[in-house]
Each structure stands twice: as structure tokens, then as C-alpha cells.
N, C-alpha and C positions, 0 to 999 in steps of 0.2 A: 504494500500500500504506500504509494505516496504520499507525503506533504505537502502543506502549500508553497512549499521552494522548490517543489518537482523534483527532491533528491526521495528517494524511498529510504523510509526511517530503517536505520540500524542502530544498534547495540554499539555504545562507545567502544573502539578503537582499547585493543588488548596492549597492556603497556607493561614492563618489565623493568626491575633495577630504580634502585634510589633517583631520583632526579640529581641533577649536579649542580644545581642552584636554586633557590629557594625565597621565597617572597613573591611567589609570581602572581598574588592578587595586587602587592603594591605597584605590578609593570608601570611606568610612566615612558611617553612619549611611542618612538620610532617609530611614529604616524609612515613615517615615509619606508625606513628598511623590513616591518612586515609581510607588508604590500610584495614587497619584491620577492620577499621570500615566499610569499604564499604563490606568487604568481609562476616561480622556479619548479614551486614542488609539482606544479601543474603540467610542467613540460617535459617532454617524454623523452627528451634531446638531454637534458641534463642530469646528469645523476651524481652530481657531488655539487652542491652550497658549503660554500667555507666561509663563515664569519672571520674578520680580521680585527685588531686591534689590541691596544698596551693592555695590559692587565689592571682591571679592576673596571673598565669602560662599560662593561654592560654585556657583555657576550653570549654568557654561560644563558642569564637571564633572558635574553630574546631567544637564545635557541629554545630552552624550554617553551620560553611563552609559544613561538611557532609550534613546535611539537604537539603544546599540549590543545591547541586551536584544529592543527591537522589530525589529531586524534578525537577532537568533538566532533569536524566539521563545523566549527562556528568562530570566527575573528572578532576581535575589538572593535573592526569598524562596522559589524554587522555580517559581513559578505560570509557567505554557507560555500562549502564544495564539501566532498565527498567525503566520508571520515574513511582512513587508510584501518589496511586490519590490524596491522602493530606499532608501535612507538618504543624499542629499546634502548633504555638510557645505559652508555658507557661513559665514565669520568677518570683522568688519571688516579685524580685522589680518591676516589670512590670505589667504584668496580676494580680498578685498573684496564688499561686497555692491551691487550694483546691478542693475538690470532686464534689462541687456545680461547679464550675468557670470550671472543665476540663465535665463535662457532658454539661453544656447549651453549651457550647462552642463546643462541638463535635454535635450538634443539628443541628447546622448549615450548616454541610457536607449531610443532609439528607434531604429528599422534604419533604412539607408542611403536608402532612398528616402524615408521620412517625414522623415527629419532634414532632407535637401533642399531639399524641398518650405516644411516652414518656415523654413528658411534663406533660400527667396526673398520669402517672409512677409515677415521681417524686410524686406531689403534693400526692402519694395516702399512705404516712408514711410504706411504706416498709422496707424491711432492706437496707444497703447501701449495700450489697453484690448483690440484688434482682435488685436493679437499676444496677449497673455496668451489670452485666450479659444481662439485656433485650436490655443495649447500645452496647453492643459487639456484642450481634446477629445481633441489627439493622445494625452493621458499617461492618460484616462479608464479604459481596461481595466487600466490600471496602480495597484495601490498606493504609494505615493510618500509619504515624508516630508521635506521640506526642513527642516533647522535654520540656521537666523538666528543666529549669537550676537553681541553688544555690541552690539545695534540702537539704543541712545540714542545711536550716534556718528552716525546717519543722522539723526536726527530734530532740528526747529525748539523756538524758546523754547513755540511749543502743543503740541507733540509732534507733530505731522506730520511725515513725511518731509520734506524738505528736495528731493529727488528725485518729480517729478510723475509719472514713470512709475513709482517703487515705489508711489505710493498709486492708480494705476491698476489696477496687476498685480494687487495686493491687493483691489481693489475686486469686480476680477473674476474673483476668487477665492471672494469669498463670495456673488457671487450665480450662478456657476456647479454646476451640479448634482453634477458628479466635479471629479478632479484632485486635487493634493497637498493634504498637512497642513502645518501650520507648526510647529514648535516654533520659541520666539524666545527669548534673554533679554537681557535688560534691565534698566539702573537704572532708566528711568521705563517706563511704560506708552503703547503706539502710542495716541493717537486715534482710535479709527473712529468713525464715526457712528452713532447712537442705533440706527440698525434693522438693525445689524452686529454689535450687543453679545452677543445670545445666543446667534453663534456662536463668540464666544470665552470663553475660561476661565484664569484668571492663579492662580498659585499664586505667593506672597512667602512671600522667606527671610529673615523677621525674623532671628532667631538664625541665630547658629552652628552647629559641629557641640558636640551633648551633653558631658559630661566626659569620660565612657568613650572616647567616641572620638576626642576631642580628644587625651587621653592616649597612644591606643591608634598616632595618624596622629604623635603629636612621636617617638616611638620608630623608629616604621620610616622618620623621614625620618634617622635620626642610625644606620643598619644597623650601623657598627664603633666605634660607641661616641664616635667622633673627638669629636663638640662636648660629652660627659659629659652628652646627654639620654636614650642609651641603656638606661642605667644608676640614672638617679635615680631615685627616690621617686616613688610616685602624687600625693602632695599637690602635693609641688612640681610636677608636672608639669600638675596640675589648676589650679594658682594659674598659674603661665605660660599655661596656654589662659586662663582668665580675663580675662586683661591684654590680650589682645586679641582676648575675646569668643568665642572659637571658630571665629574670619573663619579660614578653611584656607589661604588666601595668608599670612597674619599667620603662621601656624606655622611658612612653609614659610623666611620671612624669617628669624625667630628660630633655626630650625635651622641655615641657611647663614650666619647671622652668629655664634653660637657656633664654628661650624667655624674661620671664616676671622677668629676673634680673635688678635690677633700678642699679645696679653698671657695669651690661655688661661686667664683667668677662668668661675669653677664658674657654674653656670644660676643659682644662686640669689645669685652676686657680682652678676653681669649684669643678674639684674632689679631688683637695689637701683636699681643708675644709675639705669633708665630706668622707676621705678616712679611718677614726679609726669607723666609724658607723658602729652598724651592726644592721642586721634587717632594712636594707637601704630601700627598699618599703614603711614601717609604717613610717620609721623618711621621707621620703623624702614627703609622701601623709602628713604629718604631719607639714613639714618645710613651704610648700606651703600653706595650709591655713593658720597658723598662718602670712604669710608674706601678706597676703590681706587688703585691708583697710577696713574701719569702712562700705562700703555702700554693697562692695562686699565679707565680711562675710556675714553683712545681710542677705543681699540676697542667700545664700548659705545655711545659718541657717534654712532659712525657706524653703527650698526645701528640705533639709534632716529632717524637721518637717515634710512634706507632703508625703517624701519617697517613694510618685509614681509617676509617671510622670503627670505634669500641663502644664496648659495655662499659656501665661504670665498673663492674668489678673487674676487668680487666688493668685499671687504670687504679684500682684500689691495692691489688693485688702485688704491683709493680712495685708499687708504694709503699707497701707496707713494712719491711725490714730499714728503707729512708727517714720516714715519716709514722711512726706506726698511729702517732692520733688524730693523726690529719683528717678533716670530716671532708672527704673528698668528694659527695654528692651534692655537699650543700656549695663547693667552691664550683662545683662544674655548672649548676644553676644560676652562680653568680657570672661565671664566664658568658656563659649562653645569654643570658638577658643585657649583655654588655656587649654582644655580636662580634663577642670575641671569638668566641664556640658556637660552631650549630651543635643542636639538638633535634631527631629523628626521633620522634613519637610513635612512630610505624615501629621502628628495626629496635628503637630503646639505646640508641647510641647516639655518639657525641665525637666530632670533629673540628680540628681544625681548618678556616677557611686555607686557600692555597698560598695566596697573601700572608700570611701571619705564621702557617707552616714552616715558609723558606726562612720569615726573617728570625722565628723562635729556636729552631735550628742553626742557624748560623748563628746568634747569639751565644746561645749554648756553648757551641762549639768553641768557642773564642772568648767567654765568661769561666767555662768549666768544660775542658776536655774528658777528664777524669768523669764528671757526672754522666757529660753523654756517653761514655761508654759503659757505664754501669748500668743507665738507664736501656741502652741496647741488650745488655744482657739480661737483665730483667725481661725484656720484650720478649726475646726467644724463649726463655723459660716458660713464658708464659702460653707461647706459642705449642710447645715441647709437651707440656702438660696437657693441653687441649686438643692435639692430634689426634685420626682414626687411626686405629692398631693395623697394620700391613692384611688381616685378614680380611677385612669391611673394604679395601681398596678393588677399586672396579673400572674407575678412569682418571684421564690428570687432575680435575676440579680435590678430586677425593686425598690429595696431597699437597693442597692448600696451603694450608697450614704448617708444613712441616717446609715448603722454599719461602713462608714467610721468615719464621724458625732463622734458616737457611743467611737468609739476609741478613738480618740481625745481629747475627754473630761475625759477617764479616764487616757489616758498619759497625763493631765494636772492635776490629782487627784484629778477632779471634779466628784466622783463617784457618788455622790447622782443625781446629772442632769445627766448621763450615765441611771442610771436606769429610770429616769421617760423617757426618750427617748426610753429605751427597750419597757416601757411597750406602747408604738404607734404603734409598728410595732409585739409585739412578736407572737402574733397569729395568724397573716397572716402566718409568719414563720410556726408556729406549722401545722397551716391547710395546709400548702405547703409543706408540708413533710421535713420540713428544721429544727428540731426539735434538731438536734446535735448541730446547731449555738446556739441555744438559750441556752443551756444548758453550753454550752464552754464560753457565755457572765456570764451567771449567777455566776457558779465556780468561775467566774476572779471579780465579784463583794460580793463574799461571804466576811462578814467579815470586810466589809467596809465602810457599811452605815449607816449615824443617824441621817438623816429625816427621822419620821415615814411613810410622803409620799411616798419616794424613798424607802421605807422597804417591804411595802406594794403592791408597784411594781412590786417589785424586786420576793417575795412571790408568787404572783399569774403567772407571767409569770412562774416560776421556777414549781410549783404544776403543770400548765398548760402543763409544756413538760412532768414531769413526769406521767401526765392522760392521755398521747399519749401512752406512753411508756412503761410502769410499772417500778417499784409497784408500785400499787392503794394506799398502808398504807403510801407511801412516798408520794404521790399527796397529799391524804387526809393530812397531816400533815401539809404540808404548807398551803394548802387552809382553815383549820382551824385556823391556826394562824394569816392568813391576815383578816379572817374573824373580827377577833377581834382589829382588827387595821383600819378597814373600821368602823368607825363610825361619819363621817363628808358628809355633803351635797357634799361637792367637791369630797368624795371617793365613787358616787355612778355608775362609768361605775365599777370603779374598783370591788364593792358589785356587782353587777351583775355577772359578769364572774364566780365570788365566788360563788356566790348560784347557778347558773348552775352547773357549774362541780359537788358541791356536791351537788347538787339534782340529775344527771347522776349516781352518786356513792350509792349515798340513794338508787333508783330505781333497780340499776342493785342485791344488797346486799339484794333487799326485805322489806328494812324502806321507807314504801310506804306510812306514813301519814308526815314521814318528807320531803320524796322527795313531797309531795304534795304543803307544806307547801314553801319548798325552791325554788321549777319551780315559782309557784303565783308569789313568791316576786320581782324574776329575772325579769319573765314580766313584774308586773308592772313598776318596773324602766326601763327598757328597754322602755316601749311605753313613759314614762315622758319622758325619751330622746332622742327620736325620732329614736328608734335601730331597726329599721321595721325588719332585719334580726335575731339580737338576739330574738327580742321580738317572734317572729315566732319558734324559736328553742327553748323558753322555753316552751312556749303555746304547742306543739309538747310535749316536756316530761312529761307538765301538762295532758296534756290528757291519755294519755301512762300509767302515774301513775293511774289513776282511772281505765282503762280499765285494770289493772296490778290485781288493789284490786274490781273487780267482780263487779267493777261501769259502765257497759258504756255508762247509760244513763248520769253522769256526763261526761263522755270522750268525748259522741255526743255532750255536750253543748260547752265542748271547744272546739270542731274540730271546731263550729260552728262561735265560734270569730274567727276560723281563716277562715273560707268560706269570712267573712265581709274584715277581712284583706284584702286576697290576691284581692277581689274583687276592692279595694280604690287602691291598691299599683302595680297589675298586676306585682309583680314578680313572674318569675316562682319556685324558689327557697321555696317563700310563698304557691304556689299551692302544691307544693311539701309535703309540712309539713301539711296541710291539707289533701289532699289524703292519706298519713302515717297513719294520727290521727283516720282519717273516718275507715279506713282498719283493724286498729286495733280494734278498740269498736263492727266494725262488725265479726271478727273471735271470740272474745268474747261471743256475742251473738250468735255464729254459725250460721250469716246469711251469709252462704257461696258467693250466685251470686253477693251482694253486695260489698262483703269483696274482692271480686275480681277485680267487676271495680274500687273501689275507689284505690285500689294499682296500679293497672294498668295506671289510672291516674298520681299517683304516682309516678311510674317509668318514663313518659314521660316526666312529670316535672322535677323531678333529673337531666334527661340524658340533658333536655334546660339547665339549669342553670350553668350545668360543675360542678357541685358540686357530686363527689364519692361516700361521706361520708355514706349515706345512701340507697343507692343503694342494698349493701349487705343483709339490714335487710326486704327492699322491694321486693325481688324477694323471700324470705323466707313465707312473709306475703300470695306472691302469691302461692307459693306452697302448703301451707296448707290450702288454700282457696279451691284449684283443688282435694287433695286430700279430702278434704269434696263433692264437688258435685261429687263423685266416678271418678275422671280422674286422676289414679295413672301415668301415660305415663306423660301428662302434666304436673303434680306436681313434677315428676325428673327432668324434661327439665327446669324447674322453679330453683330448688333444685342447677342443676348443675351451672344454672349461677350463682345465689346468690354465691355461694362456689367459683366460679371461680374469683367472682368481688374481694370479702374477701380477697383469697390466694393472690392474684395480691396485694391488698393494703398491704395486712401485718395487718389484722382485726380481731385477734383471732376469738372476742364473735360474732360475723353472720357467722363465718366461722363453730363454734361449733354449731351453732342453725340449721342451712343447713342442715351439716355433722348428727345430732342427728336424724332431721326429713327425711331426705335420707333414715337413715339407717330404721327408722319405717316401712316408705313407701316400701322402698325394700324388708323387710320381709314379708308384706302384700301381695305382689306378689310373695312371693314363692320362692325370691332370698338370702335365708337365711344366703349363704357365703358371697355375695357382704353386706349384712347388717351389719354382725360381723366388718365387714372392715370399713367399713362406721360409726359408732360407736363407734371403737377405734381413729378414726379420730377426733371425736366429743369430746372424753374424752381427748386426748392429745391440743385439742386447748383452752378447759374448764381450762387445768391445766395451760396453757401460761396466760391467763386472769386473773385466780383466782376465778373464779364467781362460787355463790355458785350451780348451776346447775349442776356444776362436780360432785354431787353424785348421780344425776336422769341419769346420761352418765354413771357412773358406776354403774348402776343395770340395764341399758338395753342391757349394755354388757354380766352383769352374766346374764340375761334371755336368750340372746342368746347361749350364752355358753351351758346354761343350755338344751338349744331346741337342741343343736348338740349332747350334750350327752345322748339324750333321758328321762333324767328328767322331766319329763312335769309339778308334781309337785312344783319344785324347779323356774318354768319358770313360773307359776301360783302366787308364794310368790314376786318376783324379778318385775313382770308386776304390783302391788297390791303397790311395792316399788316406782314404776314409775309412779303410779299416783298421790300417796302422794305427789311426788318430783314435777310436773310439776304443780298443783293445783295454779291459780292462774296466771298463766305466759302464756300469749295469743301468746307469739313467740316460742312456742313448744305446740305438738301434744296435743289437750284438754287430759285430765286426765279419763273421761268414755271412748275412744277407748282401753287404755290399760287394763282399769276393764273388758269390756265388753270381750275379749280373753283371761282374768283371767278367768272369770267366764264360759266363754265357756270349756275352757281347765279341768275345776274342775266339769262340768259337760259331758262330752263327751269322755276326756282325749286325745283330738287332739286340736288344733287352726285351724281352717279352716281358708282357705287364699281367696285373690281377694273380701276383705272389711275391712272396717276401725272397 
């Protein structure tokens, strides 16, 4: 049903996260930059508004007030448009803003099964361009406004994000066809690149707000008269806005410090003082704290230490071995009604504005080094104490807590407790596709530490993101170096990790008696400490490794410690790596219908467990099982998932092993272009990995080449190349089907097709 404005009534506009500024029934003035804003959101051509301007000018507050107008559908000056279906507030000092924090946050606009779904997105180490993309499709039917506010805290001395995956998210934001709007603001202006420009449109607030309203905003911040701006004179009140330009922070200062003058001097005593100042916002956000007493700095101190919005008992807590009588609810009341501190009656927390933030801290800093670091460690404890236990963790949001922790401790330049804290959480991180945090923790700890334990930490997490990520030679390097620094009882979770990974790297490179040697030693430390998942995923590479080196009657025996495992432990995660193991020894042994079920297995276990990881190199396993009991049909249908699981994760090495055995498969049936295809595929995701199988992808390319150009000879030498290459390697095609069409082709001078 329509209304009388012809829009059809809807349900206010679904809105998420604290607002990031507040008073927006006092809005005054920007008759003129609403307008424009409203008129931007209208257009279908722009999809980034950047508010500009100094800090304290009004920013935060027009974005809202826009927001909260395109969320009614209804403006100041009357004018109705469409209310959009969501409004998400992101704030530096508030939410925080980063690529993690604005995607789970956008999850939440979407029903339980799509949210899911890209929840395992995430977790599946993609690129941050591949995430953004699959959340803008998801949010496509959707109209969606995100606002950004203080984005200059994100950004580099060029104005780039500082953060590779905001300038990803963003990227693929504007070459996406749907998906969100942006409002931002900002002291400076984001970067984008030249052929980005004309989707964005910046409005700057030179000035202040007009006199009228300048006037109009010092009255109603002074409501019972208390500071005597209630009551004055227009003039005077226009010569006070003047003094500090009409900046609406500057007002709100001049209000709370009339209030909280202990001499009660008249507005126009007041402005004599401080009429030679200039840079009157800083001296005046500057005059007031210093005029506070000894309980309500404190108190102030350590909220600009915490710099996000808290509980009071947080702030009680921190305090209490300082201060233990301090009545800290009734100072933070006093803060708040002096617009020193907001106060959140929703959330039940208290902040400081951003303004008063940097100058409270840097005071600090430079008053008492010694406090702010006390008060940082404080913070973390408190942080420390309030963390979910590794069991309840499920995605990044769920470790919160613990990189707040994290922070603290090295803005109190306790970097060595920083990094043993990293290494708790870092590989949840890693496996959750959260790989750029750890690496952004690491950089900022490089250089810092000297406990060998905190070194040692610091090493394995850092090798650890890098063996998500490449390069393999930078993995390896640190992993060899922690190596050697793991030699105490206490550093054996740490040696485990270690000798996994490089047993993973031994294995994939072909040093298949060192991978032998490193999988053993991982598990045994693993089962001494009771690691039933690690222990499981090295027992897995242990086997893998033997079926690798023409063993698989040793592969069967470890598959078989782990039949016992998962038997005792019933995770399916364990069933998992056991149907793997089984799967593998049997495509070795070319016992094709076994090699079948036991993958099959396999995949049902993965897909319980929620675990991706392995998903890719299982539906491979199955594929060249099908194409042994001759069901090339089956074997693509196999081919394509595997390939499909990979590309989604961002998996080079199953996505090369697929793409290679595709392309075999497909020539066997006679589809000799789709195979060329399928192979170049295989060789560009060999060159992303590094693995030495990129030269068996490139001679099954020159053989096909070679079959297009009618060289049969040429395609006979190049097949004879590809079986040398795959010799040994049970996740690609055995090594006698490529001799056996060598030798066909050098006997016949055809390849006959429709068999292996």
C-alpha cells in the first residue's frame, strides 16, 4: 500500500553498531551539504561520499544525521525517498574498522544459511578481493549503506590504507556491479586510483556551522543556564562561535568549561583570557583536562588507554590496585555531563570522544610514562580475564578480545608477553583465513624481542602465515630457524607445529625420507600432549609420505593408527585423515574400488567437521580412482568439484593436481581443446605454489600442443617426459597410462582415445 508521497510504507531501514557520533537531535544547519548528500545516495553512478574536513567540524554528525534520514526515508527539509534496507555504523574508535570487522558485520544482514556459507568463504584463505566480491553478491538484492567514520586513522603518509585488504575490499567494491554504498569521513581524502574517481564524490567542510546556528547549538548545550551561555546576548554568543570558527566540538568545549569553572566567571570574562589563542579547539580540549583533579584524570587516563568504548567495571577494575577508593561511576557521570565522556545507554559504556582521546594520551605519555604503561597492562589483564577459552572459538570476531589483550601489552613495550600471547591464538587465525592479522602482529613485533621463548613464537606463527601464503623459501626460513631454538621440554607444542609444516614442505618438494622423519616426530609429540587433532594431521602426512615413496604397505600401517585413533576419539575430523590416508596407499597400489570408498569416506568426514582444508585434494583422490575403474564422466564430475573447492579457497597445489588430471582425463575422451585448456590451468596454478610438479604440467602441455600440430612423435617424447615427472606422486595420473599412449602412438602412430 502506498502513501501519500507514492513511496509504499516500509519498516524503518535495519541499522547495526553504535552510531559514531551523537546529538543528532541537536543537528544544526548544512541546509546546503545534506541536500547533496541525499541527492548522491540517489545516484547509481556513485558509490563512495566522502565527507572532508579538520576534526571537530561536524563530520561524524552529518554522516549520521544522512544515515539516519536514509534509513527513515524522511530529511530535515521535509523531502521523503526510499528508506534503504540497512544503515551499518563502523567508527575507528568505536567498532574499529577493518576488512574482518566490516564483512562478519555485514553477515549479519543475511539469513543463517548464506551467512554460513560465507563464513566458510572466509575461513577458506582466499584473497581479500575473492571475499569482498562473494559478500557483495550475497548483499546484491540488498540496499546497504556502510559509514566509515575517522578513516584518516586507517590511512598511510599517501593516503592509502595502511590495511591491504581495506584497499582490496574497496577495490572490489567499485568494480562490482551491486553491493553497498560508502559514506566515509575524513581529515584527508582515500587514494583511489585515476579510473575509480568518478565513482566517488567528496563534499568538504570548510567552515563551521553559520552564526545563527552557532548561536542557536551554545544555548541548548548550556539547557539550565549553569555556564551563563543560556542566557547571554546574541553578539556575544556570535563572537564566542567566532573564536573558534563555528568547529561544533569547539562549542561543545566552551560550554563544559564555563560549567565546570570553580571561579564562575561571565562568557565574556572567559573569552578575554583566552582571546590571543589560536588553535582554540586543541588549547581549549587541552585547558580542560589539565584543569581536572587527580581522581578524574585518572579516570580519563585510563579510558583513553582502552580507547574503545567500556563498562564501568572495566575501568573500575583497572583501577583498583591505583586507586582502590576511587568512586569511579560517580567520576564517569561527572565526565559525561561535562562532554568530556560519552555515555551509551544502549551498550552501558563510556568513551572517550576522539578529540580528547589523542590529547589524554599524549598527555599521559609525556606527564607519566611509567602510568601509561601500567595502565596498558592493566588493560590487557583485563582483557586476559574476559577472553572465550580456545574451545567456544569458531571465527576471528571470537578472539577479540584476546589481539585487544594483544595490543596492550605491546603499547606497554611488553613485546616478548605480546608474542607468547600470539602464539595461543595464531593459527586458529591462519586456518580462518585471517592470515593478514597475523602477519600485521608479526611486522609490528619484528625486531623487538629477546626471550628466546617469545622468539621462537614469534618465528613459527610468522613461517606459519607465510606457508598459507607464499613463499615456501620464506616459510621455510623461519621455520628452520625456530627449529633451532625449540630445544626445551617447554618448547614442544611449539616443535611440533615446526616439524609439521616442514614435513608439509619436505613432502610436497619430494625429500620424502625427511618428510618421513619430521611427520613421526610431530606425532609423537602431538599424542604426548594430548593434540588428538594435530596428532591426526601429522599421522595423515606420515602416511602420505610413504604412499608418496612406493611404500603403501607402510602408509596402510599408519592409516591404521589412525582407524584406532578416530575409533577412541570419534572425531570426525580424525575419520577424515584416515579415509585420506586409506585413499591414498590405495590409488598407489591401483586398487581403484577401494581407493574410492575410502575417499568417499573421506569427503563425508571433511564436509562433518567444517574443516575445507582438505576437501580439494579428496575429491582429486576420487577422481583418479573413477578414472581407473574406466568412468571418465564420473572422474570430471569428481575433477570439477575438487577444482571448484580449491579456486573458492585460494588452494593453488589441488587446484593444479585437478586442473592436470582434468586435463589427462579430457584428452582421453577425445576433448583434446578442453584439455590444452585444462593444463594451462594446471601449469599457471603449479607456478602460484612453486611445486616442483610444474615441469610434468609443462610437458603435458607441449604433448598436447604437440597432438594439435600433428607431431605424434614429438607427443610420444613429451608423454615418456610425463611419466618420469609424475613417478612417485599418487595425486596425479600413475606414470604407465602416459607410457602406455607413448608407446601406442610409436607403435600405431595414432593415440586411441576412450582409455587410460
Amino acid at each position: 500500500m502506498a502513501g501519500p508521497d507514492g513511496f509504499a510504507r516500509r519498516r524503518r531501514a535495519r541499522t547495526l553498531n553504535e552510531r559514531p557520533a551523537f546529538g543528532i537531535h541537536s543537528f544544526k544547519n548544512r541546509t546546503e551539504e545534506l541536500p547533496r548528500v541525499r541527492d548522491l545516495l540517489t545516484d547509481p553512478a556513485v558509490r563512495i561520499i566522502t565527507l572532508l574536513g579538520r576534526r571537530g567540524i561536524g563530520k561524524s554528525l552529518l554522516a549520521v544525521r544522512a544515515a539516519n534520514s536514509v534509513a527513515e526515508g524522511v530529511w530535515p527539509d521535509g523531502a521523503r525517498t526510499e528508506p534503504v534496507d540497512a544503515v551499518v555504523y563502523f567508527g575507528q574508535r568505536t567498532t574499529g574498522i577493518t576488512f574482518e570487522r566490516i564483512f562478519f558485520d555485514c553477515l549479519r544482514l543475511l539469513d543463517v544459511q548464506e551467512a554460513e556459507r560465507l563464513h566458510r568463504i572466509w575461513a577458506s584463505g582466499r584473497r581479500a578481493a575473492d571475499k569482498a566480491s562473494e559478500l557483495f553478491d550475497a548483499l546484491a538484492s540488498l540496499q546497504v549503506l556502510l559509514l566509515l567514520d575517522n578513516l584518516e586513522d586507517l590511512l598511510d603518509e599517501e593516503d592509502h590504507f595502511r590495511e591491504p585488504e581495506l584497499t582490496a575490499m574497496v577495490q572490489a567494491l567499485l568494480t562490482h556491479e551491486g553491493g553497498p554504498r560508502l559514506l566515509i569521513t575524513s581529515q584527508v581524502p582515500l587514494a583511489l586510483p585515476s579510473q575509480f574517481l568518478r565513482a566517488e564524490r567528496r563534499i568538504v567542510l570548510y567552515d563551521g556551522l553559520p552564526e545563527q546556528d552557532s548561536v542557536d547549538l551554545l544555548r541548548e548545550l548550556d539547557p539550565d543556564g549553569r555556564g551563563g551561555i543560556r542566557d547571554a546576548d546574541d553578539a556575544l554568543l556570535a563572537e564566542t562561535a567566532e573564536r573558534v570558527y563555528g568547529v561544533p566540538r569547539g562549542l561543545e568545549l566552551i560550554a563544559g568549561a564555563l560549567q565546570d569553572d570553580p571561579n564562575m566567571r561571565s562568557l565574556r570574562e572567559w573569552l578575554h583570557d583566552t582571546a590571543a589563542v589560536t588553535g582554540i579547539v586543541d588549547e581549549l580540549a587541552q585547558r580542560r583536562y589539565q584543569q581536572l583533579d587527580e581522581d578524574h584524570r585518572l579516570v580519563m587516563d585510563t579510558l583513553a588507554i582502552f580507547g574503545t568504548p567500556v563498562v564501568p567495571e572495566a575501568v573500575e577494575w583497572v583501577l583498583r590496585p591505583l586507586a582502590p577508593n576511587l568512586q569511579v561511576r560517580s567520576v564517569l557521570v561527572d565526565l559525561a555531563r561535562s562532554f568530556l565522556v560519552r555515555a551509551d545507554r544502549q551498550t552501558r559504556t563510556y568513551t572517550l570522544l576522539p578529540m580528547d582521546t589523542d590529547i589524554a594520551r599524549a598527555d599521559l605519555a609525556r606527564r607519566n610514562p611509567r602510568l601509561a604503561r601500567r595502565l596498558h597492562r592493566r588493560a590487557a589483564d583485563w582483557y586476559a580475564r574476559s577472553a572465550k577459552p580456545r574451545e567456544e572459538w569458531r571465527s576471528p570476531p571470537d578472539v577479540a578480545l584476546q589481539r585487544r589483550e594483544l595490543e596492550h601489552r605491546m603499547q606497554a613495550g611488553d613485546y616478548d608477553e605480546a608474542a607468547l600471547l600470539l602464539d595461543r591464538f595464531a593459527d586458529f587465525l591462519v586456518w580462518q583465513g585471517s592470515t593478514g592479522a597475523v602477519l600485521s602482529i608479526c611486522t609490528s613485533l619484528t625486531g623487538r624481542l629477546t626471550q628466546r621463548e617469545a622468539r621462537l613464537a614469534y618465528l613459527v606463527a610468522y613461517g606459519h602465515a607465510y606457508f598459507l601464503i607464499g613463499p615456501l623459501s620464506r616459510a621455510a626460513e623461519l621455520l628452520r630457524e625456530a627449529e633451532t631454538l625449540a630445544t626445551g621440554p617447554q618448547d614442544e607444542a611449539c616443535l611440533q607445529r615446526i616439524l609439521f609444516l616442514l614435513g608439509d614442505m619436505d613432502r610436497t618438494e619430494g625429500r620424502l625420507e625427511d618428510a618421513v622423519r619430521r611427520y613421526r616426530s610431530s606425532a609423537d609429540i602431538a599424542a604426548g600432549l594430548g593434540m588428538v587433532e594435530e596428532q591426526a594431521h601429522a599421522l595423515l602426512g606420515l602416511s602420505l609420505s610413504h604412499s608418496y615413496a612406493t611404500r603403501p604397505d607402510l602408509g596402510l600401517d599408519v592409516a591404521a593408527e589412525l582407524t584406532r585413533l578416530s575409533r577412541d576419539t570419534g572425531l570426525p575430523i580424525v575419520r577424515a585423515r584416515e579415509g585420506d590416508a586409506l585413499a591414498c596407499a590405495y590409488v598407489t597400489m591401483q586398487d581403484w574400488p577401494r581407493a574410492a570408498d575410502a575417499v568417499r569416506d573421506a569427503i563425508v568426514a571433511y564436509e562433518e567437521s567444517g574443516n575445507p582444508e582438505g576437501l580439494g585434494f579428496a575429491w582429486n583422490s576420487l577422481g583418479i580412482a573413477r578414472v581407473g575403474t574406466g568412468e571418465p564422466a564420473s572422474a570430471l564430475d569428481a575433477f570439477d568439484t575438487g577444482l571448484a573447492v580449491s579456486t573458492q579457497g585460494d588452494m593453488p597445489r589441488p587446484e593444479a593436481l585437478c586442473s592436470f588430471n582434468r586435463a589427462w582425463t579430457l584428452w582421453r575422451i577425445g576433448r583434446s581443446a578442453d584439455a590444452e585448456t585444462a593444463a594451462r590451468q594446471a601449469l599457471s596454478a603449479y607456478r602460484r605454489c612453486g611445486a616442483k610438479d610444474e615441469r610434468a604440467a609443462a610437458a603435458l602441455c607441449d604433448a598436447l600442443a604437440a597432438h594439435r600440430a600433428g607431431d605424434q612423435a614429438l607427443v610420444a617424447q613429451r608423454l615418456e617426459r610425463c611419466a618420469a615427472l609424475v613417478a612417485g606422486n599418487p595425486d596425479l595420473c600413475p606414470p604407465e597410462w602416459f607410457r602406455s599412449v607413448a608407446e601406442r602412438i610409436r607403435a600405431t602412430g595414432s593415440p586411441s582415445t576412450g582409455s587410460s
